[in-house]
C-alpha positions, 0 to 999 in steps of 0.5 A: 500500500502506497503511504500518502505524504503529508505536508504542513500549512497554516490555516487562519494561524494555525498549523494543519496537516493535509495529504501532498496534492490536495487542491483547496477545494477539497480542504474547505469541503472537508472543513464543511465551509459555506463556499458562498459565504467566506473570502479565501486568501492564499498567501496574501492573495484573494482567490477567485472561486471559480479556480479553486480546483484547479490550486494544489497545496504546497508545503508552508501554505497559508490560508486564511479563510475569512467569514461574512458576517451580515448586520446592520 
């Protein structure tokens, strides 16, 4: 059986391990995050949502996800 690499990033400051290829898409379903409702930074730059399953993670990443929050 094939062994699976991990890598690190960081997620909004914290260290994460996820498996080696993992593309953004599938880390923020597996997080069950509301696509619609968050901004996703990856290294200082805001993502277009559209490419997300095109971004593999790499080693040292850092993402933050950021929530809207409506109010008045």
């Amino acid at each position: 059986m094939k062994k699976i690499k991990k890598i690190k990033i960081r997620l909004n400051g914290k260290e994460k391990q996820i498996s080696e290829n993992s593309k953004i898409l599938k880390l923020i379903n597996d997080l069950k995050i509301p696509i619609k409702k968050v901004a996703i930074e990856l290294n200082q730059e805001i993502l277009d949502k559209k490419k997300l399953n095109n971004i593999k993670l790499k080693k040292n990443d850092k993402i933050e996800i950021v929530h809207f929050i409506g109010g008045g």
